[in-house]
C-alpha positions in Angstrom: 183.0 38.5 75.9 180.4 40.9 75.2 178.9 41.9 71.2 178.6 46.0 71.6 175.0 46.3 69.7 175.5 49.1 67.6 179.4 48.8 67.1 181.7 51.4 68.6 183.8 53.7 66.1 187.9 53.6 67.6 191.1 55.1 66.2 194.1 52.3 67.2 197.5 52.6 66.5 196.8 50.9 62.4 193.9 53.8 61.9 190.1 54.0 62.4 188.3 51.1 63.1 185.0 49.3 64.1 185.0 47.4 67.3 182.7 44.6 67.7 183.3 42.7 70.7 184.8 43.4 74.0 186.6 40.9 76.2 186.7 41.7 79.9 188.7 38.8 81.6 188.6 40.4 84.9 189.7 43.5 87.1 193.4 42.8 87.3 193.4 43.1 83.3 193.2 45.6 80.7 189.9 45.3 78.8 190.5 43.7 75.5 188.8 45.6 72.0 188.0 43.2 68.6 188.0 45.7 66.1 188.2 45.4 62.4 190.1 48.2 61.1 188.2 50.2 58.4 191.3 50.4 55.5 192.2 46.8 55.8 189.3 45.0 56.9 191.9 43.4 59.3 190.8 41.9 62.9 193.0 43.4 65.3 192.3 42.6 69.4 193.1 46.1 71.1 194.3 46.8 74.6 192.1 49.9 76.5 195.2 51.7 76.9 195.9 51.5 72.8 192.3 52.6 72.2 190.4 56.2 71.6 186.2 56.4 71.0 185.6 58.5 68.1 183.0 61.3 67.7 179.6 61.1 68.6 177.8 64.3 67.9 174.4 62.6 69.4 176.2 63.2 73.1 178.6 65.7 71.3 181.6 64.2 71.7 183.4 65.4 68.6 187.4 65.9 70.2 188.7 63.3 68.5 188.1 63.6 65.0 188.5 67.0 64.5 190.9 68.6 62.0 190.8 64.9 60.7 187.6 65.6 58.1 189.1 62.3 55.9 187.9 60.0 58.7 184.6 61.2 59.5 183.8 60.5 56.5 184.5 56.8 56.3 182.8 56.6 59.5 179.4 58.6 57.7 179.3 56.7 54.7 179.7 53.6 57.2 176.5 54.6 58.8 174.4 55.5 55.9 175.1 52.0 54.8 174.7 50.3 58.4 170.8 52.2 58.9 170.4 50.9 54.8 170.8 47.3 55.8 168.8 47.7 58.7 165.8 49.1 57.2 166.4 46.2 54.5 166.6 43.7 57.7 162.9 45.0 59.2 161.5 44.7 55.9 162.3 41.1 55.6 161.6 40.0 59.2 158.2 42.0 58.5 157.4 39.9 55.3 158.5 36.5 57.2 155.3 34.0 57.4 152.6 36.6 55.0 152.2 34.5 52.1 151.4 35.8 49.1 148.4 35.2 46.9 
């Protein structure tokens, strides 16, 4: 089992979802995809063959998403609050051991 550090964007076959994990349990199997599925908050476990990557207009893939505008925006917002926690997260990790006269 592998933790994918930053989470993967999919669409599966219940909608768009956020895959955290991947299972590989060797090459005679189909790689296995924990995703939690963005409507439903749902943990679904995802065959590769049931799985497609969403855009990433960094490496400008941006095929799969397209003439679907209602989805890339769940997956904005989703980052906007993701790099929001994060900067949150160095703050505190920053302010660990200073004390404070």
């Amino acid at each position: 089992m592998l933790q994918l550090n930053p989470p993967l964007w999919f669409t599966t076959p219940k909608g768009l979802a956020l895959c955290h994990f991947v299972i590989d349990y060797g090459i005679e199997h189909d790689l296995l995809w924990v995703c939690f599925q963005q409507d439903t908050g749902e943990c679904w476990t995802w065959e590769n063959s049931d799985v497609r990557i969403c855009d990433n207009a960094s490496i400008k893939r941006n095929t799969i998403l397209r003439g679907r505008p209602e989805l890339l925006r769940g997956v904005r917002r989703h980052q906007r609050e993701s790099l929001a926690d994060r900067a949150d997260t160095k703050k505190a990790e920053k302010n660990v051991g200073r004390r404070r006269y």
